[in-house]
N, CA, C and O atoms as a DFTB+ gen file, in Angstrom:
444 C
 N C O
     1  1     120.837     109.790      40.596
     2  2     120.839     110.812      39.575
     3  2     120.103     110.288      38.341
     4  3     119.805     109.101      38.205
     5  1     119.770     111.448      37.265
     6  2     118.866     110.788      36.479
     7  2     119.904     110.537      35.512
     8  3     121.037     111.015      35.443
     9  1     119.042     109.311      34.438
    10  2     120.179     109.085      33.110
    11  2     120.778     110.313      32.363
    12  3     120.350     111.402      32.743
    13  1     121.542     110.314      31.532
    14  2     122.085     111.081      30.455
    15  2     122.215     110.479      29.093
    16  3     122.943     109.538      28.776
    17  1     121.194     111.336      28.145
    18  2     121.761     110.726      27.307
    19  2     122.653     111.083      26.011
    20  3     122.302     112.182      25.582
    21  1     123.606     110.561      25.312
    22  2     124.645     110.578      24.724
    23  2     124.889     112.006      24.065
    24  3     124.136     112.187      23.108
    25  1     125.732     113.046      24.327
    26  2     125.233     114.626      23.953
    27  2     126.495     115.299      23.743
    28  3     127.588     114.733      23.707
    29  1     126.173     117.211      23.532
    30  2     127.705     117.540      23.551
    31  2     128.339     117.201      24.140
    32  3     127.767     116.282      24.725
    33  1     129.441     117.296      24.539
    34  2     130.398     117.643      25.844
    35  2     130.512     118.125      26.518
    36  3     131.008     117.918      27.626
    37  1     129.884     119.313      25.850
    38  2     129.993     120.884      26.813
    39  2     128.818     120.910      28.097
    40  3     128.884     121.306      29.261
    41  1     127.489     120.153      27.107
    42  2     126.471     120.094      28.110
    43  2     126.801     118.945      29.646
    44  3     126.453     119.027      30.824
    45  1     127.698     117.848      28.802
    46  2     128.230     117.031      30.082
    47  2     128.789     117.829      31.068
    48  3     128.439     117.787      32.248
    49  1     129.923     118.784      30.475
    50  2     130.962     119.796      31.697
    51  2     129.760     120.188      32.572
    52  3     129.596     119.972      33.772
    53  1     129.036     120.754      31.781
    54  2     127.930     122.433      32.413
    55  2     127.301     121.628      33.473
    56  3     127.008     122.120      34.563
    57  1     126.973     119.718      32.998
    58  2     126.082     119.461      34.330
    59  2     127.232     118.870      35.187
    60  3     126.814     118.587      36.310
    61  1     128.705     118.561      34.993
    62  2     129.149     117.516      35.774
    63  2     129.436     119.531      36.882
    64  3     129.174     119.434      38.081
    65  1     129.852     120.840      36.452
    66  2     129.797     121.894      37.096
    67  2     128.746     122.069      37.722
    68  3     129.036     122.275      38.900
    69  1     127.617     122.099      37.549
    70  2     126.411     122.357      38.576
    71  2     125.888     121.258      39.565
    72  3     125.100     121.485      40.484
    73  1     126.477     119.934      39.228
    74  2     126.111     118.935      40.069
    75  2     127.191     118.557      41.234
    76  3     127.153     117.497      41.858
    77  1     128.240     119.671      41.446
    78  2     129.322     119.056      41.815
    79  2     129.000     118.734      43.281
    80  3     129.039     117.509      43.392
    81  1     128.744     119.227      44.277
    82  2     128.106     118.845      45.400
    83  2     127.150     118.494      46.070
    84  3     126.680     118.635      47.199
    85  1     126.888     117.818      44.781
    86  2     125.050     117.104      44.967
    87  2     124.901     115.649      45.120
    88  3     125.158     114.919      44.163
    89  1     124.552     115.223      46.117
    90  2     124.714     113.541      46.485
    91  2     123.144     112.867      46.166
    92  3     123.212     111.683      46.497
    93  1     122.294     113.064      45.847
    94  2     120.946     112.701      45.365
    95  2     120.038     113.743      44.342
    96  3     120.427     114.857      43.992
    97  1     118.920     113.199      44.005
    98  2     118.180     113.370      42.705
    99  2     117.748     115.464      43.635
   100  3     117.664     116.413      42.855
   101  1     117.592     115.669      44.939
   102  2     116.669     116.769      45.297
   103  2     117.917     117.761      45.037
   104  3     117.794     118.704      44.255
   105  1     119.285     117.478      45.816
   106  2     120.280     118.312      45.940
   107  2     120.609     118.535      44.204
   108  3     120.894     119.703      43.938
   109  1     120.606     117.848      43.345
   110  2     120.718     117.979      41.701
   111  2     119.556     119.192      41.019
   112  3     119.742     120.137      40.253
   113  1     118.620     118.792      41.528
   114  2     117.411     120.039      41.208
   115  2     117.606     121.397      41.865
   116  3     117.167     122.454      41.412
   117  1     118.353     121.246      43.047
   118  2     118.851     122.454      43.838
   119  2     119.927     123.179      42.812
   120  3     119.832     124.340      42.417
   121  1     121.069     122.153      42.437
   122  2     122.161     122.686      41.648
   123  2     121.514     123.346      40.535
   124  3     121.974     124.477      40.374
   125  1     120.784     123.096      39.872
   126  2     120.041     123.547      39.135
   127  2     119.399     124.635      38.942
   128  3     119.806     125.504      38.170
   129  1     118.588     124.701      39.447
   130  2     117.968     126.098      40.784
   131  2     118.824     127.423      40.749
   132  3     118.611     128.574      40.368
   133  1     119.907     126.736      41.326
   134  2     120.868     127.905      41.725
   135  2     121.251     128.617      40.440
   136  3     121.227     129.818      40.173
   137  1     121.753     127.142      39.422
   138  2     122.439     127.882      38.576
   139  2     121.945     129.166      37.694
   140  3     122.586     130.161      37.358
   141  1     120.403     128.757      37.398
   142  2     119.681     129.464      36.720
   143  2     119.328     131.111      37.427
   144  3     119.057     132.188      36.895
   145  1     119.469     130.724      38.720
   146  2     119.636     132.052      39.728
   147  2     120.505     132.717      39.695
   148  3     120.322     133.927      39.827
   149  1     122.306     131.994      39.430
   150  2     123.521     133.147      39.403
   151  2     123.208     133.449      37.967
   152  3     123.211     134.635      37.638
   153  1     122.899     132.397      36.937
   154  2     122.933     133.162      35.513
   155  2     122.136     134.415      35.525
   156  3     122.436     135.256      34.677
   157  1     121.023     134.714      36.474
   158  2     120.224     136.349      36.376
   159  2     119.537     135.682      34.683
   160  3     119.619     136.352      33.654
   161  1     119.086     134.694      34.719
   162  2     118.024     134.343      33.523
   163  2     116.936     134.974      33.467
   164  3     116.403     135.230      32.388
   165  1     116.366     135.370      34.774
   166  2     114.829     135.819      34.863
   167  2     114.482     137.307      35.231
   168  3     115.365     137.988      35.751
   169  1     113.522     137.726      35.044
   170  2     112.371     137.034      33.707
   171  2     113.354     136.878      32.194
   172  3     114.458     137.300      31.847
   173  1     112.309     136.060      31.573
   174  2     112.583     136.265      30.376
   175  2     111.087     135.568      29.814
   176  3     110.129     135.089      30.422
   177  1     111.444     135.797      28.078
   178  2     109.982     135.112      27.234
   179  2     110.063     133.648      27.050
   180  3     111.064     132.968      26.821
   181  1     108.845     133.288      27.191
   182  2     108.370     131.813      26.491
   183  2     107.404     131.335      26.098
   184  3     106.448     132.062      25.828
   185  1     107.350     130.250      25.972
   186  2     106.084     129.746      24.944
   187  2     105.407     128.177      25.394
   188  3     106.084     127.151      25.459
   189  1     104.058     128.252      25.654
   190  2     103.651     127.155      26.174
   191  2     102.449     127.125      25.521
   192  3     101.542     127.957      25.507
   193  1     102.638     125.247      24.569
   194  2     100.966     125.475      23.846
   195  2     100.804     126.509      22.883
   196  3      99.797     126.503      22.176
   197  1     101.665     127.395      22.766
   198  2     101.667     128.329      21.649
   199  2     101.613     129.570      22.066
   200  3     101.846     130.477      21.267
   201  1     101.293     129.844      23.418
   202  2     100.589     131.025      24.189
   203  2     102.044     131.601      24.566
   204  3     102.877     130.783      24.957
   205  1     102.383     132.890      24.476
   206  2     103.722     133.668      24.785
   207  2     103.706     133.719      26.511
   208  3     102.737     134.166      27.126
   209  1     104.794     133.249      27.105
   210  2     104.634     134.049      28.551
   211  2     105.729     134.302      29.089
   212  3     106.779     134.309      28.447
   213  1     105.655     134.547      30.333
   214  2     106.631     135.178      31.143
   215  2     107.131     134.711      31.882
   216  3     106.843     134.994      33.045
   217  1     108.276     133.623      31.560
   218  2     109.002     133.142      33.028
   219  2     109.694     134.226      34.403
   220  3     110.447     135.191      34.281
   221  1     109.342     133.867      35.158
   222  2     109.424     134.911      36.470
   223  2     110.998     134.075      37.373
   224  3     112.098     134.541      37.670
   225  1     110.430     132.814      37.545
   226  2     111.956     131.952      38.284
   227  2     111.543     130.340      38.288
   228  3     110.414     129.903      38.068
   229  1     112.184     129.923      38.453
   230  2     112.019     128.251      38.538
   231  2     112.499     127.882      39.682
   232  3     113.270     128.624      40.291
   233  1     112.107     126.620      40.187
   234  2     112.386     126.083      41.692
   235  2     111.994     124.760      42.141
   236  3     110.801     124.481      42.263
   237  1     112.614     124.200      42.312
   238  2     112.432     122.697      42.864
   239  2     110.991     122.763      43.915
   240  3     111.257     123.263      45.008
   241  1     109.914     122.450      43.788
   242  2     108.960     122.899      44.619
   243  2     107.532     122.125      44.350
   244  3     107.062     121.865      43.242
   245  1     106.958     121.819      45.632
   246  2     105.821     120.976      45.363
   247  2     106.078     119.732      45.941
   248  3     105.024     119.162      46.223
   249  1     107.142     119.055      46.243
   250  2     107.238     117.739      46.309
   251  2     107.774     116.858      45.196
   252  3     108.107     115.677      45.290
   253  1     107.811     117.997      43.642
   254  2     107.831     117.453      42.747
   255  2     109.256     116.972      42.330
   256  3     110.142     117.671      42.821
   257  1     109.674     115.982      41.568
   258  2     110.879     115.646      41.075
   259  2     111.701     116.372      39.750
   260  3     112.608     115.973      39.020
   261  1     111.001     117.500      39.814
   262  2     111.439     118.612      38.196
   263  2     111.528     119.768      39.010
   264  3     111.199     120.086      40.153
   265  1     112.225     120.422      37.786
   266  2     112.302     122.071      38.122
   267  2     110.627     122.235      37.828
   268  3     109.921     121.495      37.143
   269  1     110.174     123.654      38.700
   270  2     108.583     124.302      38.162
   271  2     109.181     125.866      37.997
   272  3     110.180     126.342      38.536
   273  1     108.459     126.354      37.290
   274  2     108.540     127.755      36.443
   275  2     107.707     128.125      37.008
   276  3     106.893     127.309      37.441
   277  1     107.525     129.647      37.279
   278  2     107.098     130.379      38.341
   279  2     106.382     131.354      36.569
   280  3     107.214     132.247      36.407
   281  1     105.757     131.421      35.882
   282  2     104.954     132.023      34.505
   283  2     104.208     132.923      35.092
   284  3     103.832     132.936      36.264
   285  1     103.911     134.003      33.893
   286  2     103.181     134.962      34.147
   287  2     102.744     135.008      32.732
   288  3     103.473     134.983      31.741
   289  1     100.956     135.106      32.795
   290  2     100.262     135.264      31.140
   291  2      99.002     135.762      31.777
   292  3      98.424     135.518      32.837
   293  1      98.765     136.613      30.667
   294  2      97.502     137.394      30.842
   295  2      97.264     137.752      32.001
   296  3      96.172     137.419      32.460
   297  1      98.182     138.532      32.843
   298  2      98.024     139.073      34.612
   299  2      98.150     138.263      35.703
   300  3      98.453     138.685      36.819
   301  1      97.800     136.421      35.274
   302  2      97.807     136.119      36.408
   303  2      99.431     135.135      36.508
   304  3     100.236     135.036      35.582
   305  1      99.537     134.644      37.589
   306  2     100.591     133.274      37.606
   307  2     100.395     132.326      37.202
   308  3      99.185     132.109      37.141
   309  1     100.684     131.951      37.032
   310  2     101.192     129.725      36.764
   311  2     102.354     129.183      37.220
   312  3     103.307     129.959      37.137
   313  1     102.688     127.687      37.854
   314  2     103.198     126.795      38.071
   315  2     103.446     126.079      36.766
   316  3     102.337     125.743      36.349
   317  1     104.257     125.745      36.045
   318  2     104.513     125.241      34.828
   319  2     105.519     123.968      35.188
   320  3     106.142     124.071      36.244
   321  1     105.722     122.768      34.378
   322  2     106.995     122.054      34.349
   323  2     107.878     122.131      33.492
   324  3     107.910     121.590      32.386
   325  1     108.726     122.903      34.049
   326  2     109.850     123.865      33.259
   327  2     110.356     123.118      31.959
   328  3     110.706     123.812      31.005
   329  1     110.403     121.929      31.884
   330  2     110.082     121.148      30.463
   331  2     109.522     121.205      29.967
   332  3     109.666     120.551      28.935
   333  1     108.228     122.053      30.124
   334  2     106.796     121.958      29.221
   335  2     107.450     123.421      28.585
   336  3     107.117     123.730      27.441
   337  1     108.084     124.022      29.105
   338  2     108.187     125.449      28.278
   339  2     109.457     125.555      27.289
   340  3     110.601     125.159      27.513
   341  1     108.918     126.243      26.049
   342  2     110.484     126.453      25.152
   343  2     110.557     128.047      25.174
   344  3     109.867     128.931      24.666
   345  1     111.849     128.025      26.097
   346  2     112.385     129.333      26.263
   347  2     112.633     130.171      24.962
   348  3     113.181     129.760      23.940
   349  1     112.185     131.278      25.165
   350  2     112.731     132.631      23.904
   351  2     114.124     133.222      24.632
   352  3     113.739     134.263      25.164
   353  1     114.727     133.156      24.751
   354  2     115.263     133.903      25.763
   355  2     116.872     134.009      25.368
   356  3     117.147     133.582      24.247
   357  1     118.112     134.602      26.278
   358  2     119.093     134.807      25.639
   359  2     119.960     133.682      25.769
   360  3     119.635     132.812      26.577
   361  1     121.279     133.520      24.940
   362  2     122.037     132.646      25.287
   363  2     122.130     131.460      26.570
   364  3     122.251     130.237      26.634
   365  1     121.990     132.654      27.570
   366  2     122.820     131.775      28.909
   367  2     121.496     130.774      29.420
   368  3     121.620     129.563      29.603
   369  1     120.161     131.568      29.617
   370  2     119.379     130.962      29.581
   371  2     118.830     129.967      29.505
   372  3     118.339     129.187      30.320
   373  1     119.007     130.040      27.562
   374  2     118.457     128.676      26.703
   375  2     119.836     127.133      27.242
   376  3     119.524     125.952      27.392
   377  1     121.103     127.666      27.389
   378  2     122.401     126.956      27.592
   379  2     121.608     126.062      28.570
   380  3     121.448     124.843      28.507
   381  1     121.036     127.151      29.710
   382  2     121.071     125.721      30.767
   383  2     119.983     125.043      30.753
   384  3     119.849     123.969      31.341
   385  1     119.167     125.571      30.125
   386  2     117.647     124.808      29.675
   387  2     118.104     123.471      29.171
   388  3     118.024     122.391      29.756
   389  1     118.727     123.799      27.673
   390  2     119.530     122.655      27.213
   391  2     120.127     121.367      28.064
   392  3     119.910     120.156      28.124
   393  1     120.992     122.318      28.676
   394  2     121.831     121.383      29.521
   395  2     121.088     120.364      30.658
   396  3     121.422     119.199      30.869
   397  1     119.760     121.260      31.480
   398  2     118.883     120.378      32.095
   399  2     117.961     119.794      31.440
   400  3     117.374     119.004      32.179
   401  1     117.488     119.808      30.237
   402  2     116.832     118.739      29.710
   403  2     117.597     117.547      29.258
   404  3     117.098     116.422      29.259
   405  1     119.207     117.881      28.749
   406  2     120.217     116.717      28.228
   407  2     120.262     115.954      29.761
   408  3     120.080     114.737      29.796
   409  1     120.516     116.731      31.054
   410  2     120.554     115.955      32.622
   411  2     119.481     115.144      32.829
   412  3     119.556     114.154      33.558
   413  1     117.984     115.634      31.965
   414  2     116.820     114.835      32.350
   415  2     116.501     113.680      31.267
   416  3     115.738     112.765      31.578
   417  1     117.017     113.729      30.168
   418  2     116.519     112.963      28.996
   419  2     115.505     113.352      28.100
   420  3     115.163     112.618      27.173
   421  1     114.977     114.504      28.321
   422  2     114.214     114.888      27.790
   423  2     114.399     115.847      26.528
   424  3     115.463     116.441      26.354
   425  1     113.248     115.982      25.596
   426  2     113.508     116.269      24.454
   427  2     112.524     117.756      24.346
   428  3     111.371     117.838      24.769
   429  1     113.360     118.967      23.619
   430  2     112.050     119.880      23.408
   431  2     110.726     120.123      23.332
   432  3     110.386     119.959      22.160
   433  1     109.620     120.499      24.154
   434  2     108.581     120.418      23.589
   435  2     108.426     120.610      22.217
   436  3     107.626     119.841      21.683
   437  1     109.018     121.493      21.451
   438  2     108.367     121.612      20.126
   439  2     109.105     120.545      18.909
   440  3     109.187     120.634      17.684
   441  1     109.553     119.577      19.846
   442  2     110.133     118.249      19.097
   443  2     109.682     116.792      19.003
   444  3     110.337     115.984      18.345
């Protein structure tokens, strides 16, 4: 699993809840996955580079070791690394954004 580093509490619960039956780094990106799937997050708005777009869904995919964002700008698609994007979006959304960047170590893009 990846590090954590030192954060709310709440974001600890939200990941020690979505990770609960996950025995390696792929099944953790799955928990993940899902969660953002029962929350009904998508679509919603965001912002990459400054440019407004359209998250469509995110998904462990590629081979890659991150969530990827499934974007929509100016008509066509994009593949994004769902870390590269800062969500506009509502509560539940932004919660687990939060919560999987506190799971990854990572810090806002616009930070």
């Amino acid at each position: 699993m990846s590090p954590r580093h030192p954060a709310a509490p709440e974001l600890d619960e939200l990941i020690a809840d979505i990770l609960t039956d996950a025995y390696d780094h792929d099944e953790a990106l799955m928990g993940f996955e899902n969660a953002f799937d029962e929350a009904g997050c998508f679509p919603c708005p965001g912002t990459v580079i400054g440019e407004d777009i359209e998250i469509l869904s995110v998904a462990a995919s590629n081979g890659r070791q991150e969530l990827i964002a499934t974007c929509r700008h100016a008509g066509r698609q994009h593949q994004i690394a769902l870390l590269d994007i800062d969500v506009n979006a509502d509560q539940s959304a932004s919660r687990l954004l939060a919560t999987y960047r506190h799971w990854t170590g990572a810090e806002s893009p616009t930070t």
